[in-house]
C-alpha positions as CSV (number, residue, x, y, z in Angstrom):
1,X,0.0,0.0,0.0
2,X,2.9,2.5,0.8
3,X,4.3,2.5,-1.9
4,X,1.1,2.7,-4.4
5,X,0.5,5.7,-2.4
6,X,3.8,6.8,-3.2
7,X,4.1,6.6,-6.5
8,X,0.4,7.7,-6.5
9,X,1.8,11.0,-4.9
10,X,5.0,11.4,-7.0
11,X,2.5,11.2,-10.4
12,X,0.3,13.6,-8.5
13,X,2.9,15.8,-8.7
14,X,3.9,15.6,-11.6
15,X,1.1,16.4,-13.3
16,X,0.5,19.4,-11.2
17,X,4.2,20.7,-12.6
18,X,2.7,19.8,-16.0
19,X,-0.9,21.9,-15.6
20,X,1.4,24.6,-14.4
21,X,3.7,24.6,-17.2
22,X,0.9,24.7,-19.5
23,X,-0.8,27.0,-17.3
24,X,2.4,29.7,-17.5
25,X,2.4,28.8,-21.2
26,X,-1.1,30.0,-22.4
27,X,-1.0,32.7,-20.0
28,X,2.7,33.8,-22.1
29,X,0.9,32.8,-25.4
30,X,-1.6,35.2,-24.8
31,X,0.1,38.2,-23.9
32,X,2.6,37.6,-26.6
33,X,-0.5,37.5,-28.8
34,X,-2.2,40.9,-27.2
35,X,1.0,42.5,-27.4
36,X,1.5,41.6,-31.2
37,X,-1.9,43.0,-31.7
38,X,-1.6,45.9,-30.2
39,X,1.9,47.0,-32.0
40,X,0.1,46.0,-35.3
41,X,-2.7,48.2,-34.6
42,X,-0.2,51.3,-33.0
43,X,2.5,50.5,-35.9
44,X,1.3,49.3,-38.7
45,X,0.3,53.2,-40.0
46,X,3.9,53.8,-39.4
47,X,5.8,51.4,-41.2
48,X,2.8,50.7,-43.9
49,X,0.9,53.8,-45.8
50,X,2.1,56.9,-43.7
51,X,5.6,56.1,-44.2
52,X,5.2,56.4,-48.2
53,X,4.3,59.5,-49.9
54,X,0.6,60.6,-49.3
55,X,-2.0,63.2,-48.8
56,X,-2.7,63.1,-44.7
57,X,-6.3,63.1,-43.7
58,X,-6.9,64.5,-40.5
59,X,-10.8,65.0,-39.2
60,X,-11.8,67.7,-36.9
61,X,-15.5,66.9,-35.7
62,X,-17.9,67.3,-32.5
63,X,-17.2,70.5,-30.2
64,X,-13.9,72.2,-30.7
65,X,-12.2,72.7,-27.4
66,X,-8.5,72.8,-26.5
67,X,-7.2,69.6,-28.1
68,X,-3.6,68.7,-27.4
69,X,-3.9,65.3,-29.1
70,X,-5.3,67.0,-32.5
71,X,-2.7,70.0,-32.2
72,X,0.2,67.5,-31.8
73,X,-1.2,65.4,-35.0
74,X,-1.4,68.8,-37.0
75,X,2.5,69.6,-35.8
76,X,4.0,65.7,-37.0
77,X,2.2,66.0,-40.4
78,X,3.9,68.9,-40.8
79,X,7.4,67.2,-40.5
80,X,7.0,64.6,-42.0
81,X,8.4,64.5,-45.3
82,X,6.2,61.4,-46.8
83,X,3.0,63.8,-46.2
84,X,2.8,66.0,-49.3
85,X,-0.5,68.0,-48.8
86,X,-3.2,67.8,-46.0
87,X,-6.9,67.8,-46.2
88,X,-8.4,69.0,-42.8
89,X,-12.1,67.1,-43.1
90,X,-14.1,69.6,-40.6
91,X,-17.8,68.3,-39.3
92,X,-18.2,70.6,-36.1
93,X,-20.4,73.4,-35.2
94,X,-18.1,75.1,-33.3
95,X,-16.8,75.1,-29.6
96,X,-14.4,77.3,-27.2
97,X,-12.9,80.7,-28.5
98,X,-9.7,79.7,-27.2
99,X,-9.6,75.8,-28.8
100,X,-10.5,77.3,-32.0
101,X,-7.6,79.6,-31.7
102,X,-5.0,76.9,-30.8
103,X,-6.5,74.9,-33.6
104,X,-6.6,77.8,-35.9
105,X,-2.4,78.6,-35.5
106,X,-1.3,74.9,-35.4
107,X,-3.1,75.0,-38.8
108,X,-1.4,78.3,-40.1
109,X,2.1,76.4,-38.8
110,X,1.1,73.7,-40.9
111,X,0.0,75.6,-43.9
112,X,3.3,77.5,-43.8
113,X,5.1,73.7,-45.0
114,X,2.5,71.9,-46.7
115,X,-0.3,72.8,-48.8
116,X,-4.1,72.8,-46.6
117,X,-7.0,72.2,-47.7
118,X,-10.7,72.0,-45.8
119,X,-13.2,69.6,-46.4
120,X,-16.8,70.9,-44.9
121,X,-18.8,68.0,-44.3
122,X,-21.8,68.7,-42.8
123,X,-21.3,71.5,-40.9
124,X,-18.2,73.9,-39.8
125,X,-19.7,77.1,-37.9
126,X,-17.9,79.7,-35.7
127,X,-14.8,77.8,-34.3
128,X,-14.8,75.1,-36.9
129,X,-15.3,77.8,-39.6
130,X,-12.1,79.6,-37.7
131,X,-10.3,76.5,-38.0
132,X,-11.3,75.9,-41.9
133,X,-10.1,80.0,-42.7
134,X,-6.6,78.9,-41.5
135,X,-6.3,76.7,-44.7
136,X,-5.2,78.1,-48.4
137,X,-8.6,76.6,-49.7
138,X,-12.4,75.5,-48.9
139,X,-14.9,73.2,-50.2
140,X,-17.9,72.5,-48.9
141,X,-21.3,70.4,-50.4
142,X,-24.3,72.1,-51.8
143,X,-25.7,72.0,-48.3
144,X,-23.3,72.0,-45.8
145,X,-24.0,74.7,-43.1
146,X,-21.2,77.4,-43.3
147,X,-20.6,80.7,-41.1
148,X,-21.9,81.9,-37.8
149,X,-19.2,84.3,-37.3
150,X,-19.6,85.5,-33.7
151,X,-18.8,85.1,-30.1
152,X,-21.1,84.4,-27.1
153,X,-20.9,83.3,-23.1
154,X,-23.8,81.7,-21.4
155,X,-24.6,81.2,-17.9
156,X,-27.4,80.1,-15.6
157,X,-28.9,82.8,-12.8
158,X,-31.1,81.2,-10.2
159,X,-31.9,84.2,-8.3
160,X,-35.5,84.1,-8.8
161,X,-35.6,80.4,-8.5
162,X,-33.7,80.8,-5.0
163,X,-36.2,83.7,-4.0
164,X,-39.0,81.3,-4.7
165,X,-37.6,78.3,-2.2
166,X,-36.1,81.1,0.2
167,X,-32.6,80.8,-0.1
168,X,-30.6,83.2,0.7
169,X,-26.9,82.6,-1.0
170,X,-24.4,85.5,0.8
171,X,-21.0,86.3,-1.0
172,X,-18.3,88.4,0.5
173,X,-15.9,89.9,-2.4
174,X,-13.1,92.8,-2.7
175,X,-15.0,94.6,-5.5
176,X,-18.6,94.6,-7.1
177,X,-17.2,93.0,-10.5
178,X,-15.2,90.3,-9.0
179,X,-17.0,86.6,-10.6
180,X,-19.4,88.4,-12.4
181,X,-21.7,87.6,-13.5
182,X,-23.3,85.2,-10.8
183,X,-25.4,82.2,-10.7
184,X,-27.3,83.3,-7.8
185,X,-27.8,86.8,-7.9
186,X,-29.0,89.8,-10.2
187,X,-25.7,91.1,-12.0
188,X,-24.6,94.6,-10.1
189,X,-24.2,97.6,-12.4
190,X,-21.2,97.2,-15.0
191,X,-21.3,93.7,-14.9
192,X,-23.0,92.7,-18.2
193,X,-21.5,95.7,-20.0
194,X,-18.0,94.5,-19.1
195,X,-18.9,90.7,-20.0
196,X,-20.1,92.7,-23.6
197,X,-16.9,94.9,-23.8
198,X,-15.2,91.6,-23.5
199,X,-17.4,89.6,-26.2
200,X,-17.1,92.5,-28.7
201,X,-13.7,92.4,-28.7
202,X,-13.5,88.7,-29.3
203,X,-16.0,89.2,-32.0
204,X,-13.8,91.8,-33.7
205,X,-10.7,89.4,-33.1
206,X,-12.6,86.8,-35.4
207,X,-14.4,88.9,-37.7
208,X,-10.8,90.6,-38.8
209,X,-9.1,87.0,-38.9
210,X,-11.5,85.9,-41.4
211,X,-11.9,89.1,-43.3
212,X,-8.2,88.7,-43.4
213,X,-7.7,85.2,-44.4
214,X,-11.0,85.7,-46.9
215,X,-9.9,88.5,-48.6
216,X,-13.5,90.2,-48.0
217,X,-13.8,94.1,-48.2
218,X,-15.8,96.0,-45.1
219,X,-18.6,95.8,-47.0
220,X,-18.3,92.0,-47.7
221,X,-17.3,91.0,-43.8
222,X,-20.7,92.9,-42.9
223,X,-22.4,91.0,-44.7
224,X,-21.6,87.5,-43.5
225,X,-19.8,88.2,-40.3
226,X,-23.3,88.9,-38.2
227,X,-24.0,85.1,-37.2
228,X,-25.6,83.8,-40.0
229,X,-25.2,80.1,-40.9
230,X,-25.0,79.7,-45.4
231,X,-25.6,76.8,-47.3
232,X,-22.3,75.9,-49.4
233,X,-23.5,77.5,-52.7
234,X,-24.7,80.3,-50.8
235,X,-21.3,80.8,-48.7
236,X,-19.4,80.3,-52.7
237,X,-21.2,83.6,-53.7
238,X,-20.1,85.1,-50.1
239,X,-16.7,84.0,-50.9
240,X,-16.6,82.2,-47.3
241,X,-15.1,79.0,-49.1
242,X,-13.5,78.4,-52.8
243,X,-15.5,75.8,-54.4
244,X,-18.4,73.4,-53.9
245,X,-17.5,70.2,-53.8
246,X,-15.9,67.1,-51.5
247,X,-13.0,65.3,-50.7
248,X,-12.0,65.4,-55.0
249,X,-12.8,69.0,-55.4
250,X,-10.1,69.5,-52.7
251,X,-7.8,67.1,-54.4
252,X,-8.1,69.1,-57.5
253,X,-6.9,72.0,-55.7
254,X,-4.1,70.2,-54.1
255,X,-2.8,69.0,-58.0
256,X,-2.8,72.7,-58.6
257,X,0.2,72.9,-55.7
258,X,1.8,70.5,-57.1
259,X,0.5,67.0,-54.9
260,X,-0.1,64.5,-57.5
261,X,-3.2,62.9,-57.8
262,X,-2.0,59.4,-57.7
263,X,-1.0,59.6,-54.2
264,X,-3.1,57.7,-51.6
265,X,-5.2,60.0,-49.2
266,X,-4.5,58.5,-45.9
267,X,-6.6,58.9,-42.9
268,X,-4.3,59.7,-39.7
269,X,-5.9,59.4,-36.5
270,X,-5.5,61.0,-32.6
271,X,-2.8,58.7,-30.5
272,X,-4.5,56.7,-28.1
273,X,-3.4,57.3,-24.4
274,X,-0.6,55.3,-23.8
275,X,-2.2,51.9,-21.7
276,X,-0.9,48.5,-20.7
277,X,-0.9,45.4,-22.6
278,X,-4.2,44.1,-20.7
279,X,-5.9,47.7,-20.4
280,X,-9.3,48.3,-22.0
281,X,-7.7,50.1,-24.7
282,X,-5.4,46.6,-25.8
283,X,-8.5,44.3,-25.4
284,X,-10.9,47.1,-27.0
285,X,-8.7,46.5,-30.4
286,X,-8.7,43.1,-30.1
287,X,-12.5,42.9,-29.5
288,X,-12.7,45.3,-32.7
289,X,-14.5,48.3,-30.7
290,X,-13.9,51.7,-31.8
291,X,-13.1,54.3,-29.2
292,X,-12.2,56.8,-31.7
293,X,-16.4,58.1,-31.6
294,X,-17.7,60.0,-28.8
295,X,-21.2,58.5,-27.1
296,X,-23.8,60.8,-27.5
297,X,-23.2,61.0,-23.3
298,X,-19.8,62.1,-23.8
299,X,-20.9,64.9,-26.9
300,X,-23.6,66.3,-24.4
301,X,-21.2,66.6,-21.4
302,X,-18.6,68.7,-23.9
303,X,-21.3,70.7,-25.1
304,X,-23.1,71.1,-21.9
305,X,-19.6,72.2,-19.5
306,X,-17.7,74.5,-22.0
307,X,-15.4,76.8,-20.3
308,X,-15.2,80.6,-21.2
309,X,-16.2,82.3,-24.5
310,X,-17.7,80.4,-27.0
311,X,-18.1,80.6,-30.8
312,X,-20.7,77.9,-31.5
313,X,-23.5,77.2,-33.6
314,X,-26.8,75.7,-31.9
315,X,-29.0,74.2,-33.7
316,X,-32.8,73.7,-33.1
317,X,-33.4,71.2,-30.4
């Protein structure tokens, strides 16, 4: 009996070292395999179409607001000598003064080493439209929305609403302008003048950018420049864009600075954030879901907590 138990034991343990061994071995198998996948999915653009000559692709959508990510992109296609000409694909209605401005220079930077065009998709209105003027050239479809040149801030007062449930909110402050206007009280004397000295001049900042970028006389930025929206034909005879067309008429262009038309239009997309080889990013891309496209949770949040001035577009509902 001792020594069936025995060797009953020893074989025992050996097959736990074997279950282990295997064990160790699918668990290596699989992270080789994640890890594979993932550098594919990170590398593949650079070693495959973006590192042969092509026209760079590079979409600007949803609300504009201070993108590090999108300004970074904008900066490498500029020095990198395989990208030949750039076509800036804009679907937005707009976003922070500020974002639009940051967008609006990387663009110019970009401009000043490759030849820029914009494609309007659906829409590109006050910061989008910002962005699209920084480019040499602008198409837009039949009946893309084009325009709203203008500034605005928005805030909530719930003075009344207070007075109604009897609350009383008390703020102690150095002067009468000081983080004004307030939610929850009526705006002292000067303050909505000063919050319009401040919009006008914002206003006059844009208005002269894309007068200046346009080529529009005083009499031509008028015209446009008081927050109306303009279908693409419409904005052609306003000279807000160059042609009416898509992704080809801006190719066309292109040709005319010298890009050939045989080269490959390549889509380049934001960097993903940097994540282990198990993160939700890694097994995301192995699963084959996107996390390129805002949820409509994550558009309402950007549109519903914009910080400071804004030059957007709202549309009905």
């Amino acid at each position: 009996m001792s020594e069936h138990l025995a060797d009953d034991i020893i074989d025992r343990r050996r097959l736990r070292r074997k279950l282990t061994f295997w064990r160790v071995a699918a668990v290596f198998v699989l992270l080789v395999g994640l890890f594979a996948i993932a550098f594919v999915s990170v590398s593949s653009d650079e070693f495959g179409a973006k590192s042969r000559p092509h026209v760079a692709k590079i979409r600007i959508g949803g609300t504009i607001g201070m993108d590090e990510n999108l300004i970074d992109m904008l900066d490498k296609a500029g020095e990198t000598d395989a990208v030949k000409g750039v076509i800036l694909s804009i679907n937005s209605p707009g976003g922070t003064t500020t974002g639009g401005e940051a967008i609006y220079d990387a663009v110019r930077k970009l401009a000043d080493k490759k030849p820029v065009a914009a494609e309007v998709e659906t829409l590109a209105a006050s910061a989008a439209y910002m962005i699209a003027a920084a480019t040499d050239h602008i198409v837009a479809r039949k009946t893309s929305i084009v325009g709203s040149i203008g500034v605005l801030i928005q805030y909530p007062n719930f003075a009344e609403l207070l007075d109604n449930v009897g609350i009383d909110v008390q703020t102690i402050k150095s002067t009468p302008l000081k983080a004004e206007p307030g939610m929850f009280d009526t705006p002292p004397p000067g303050a909505e003048a000063m919050m319009r000295r401040m919009i006008l001049d914002s206003y006059a900042w844009f208005k002269d950018l894309v007068q200046e970028r346009r080529g529009l006389t005083d009499t031509e930025i008028a015209a446009v420049a008081d927050g109306s929206v303009f279908t693409g034909r419409q904005a052609v005879k306003n000279k807000l864009i160059d042609a009416v067309g898509g992704e080809e008429a801006a190719r066309e262009w292109l040709a005319g600075k010298g890009v050939s038309e045989e080269l490959k239009v390549v889509e380049w997309k934001k960097e993903e954030p940097t994540a282990g080889l198990l993160s939700s990013v890694a097994v995301a891309r192995w699963l084959g879901v996107d996390l390129s496209q805002n949820t409509a949770l994550e558009a309402l949040q950007q549109r519903l907590f914009l910080d400071g001035l804004i030059s957007v577009w709202h549309g009905a509902g």
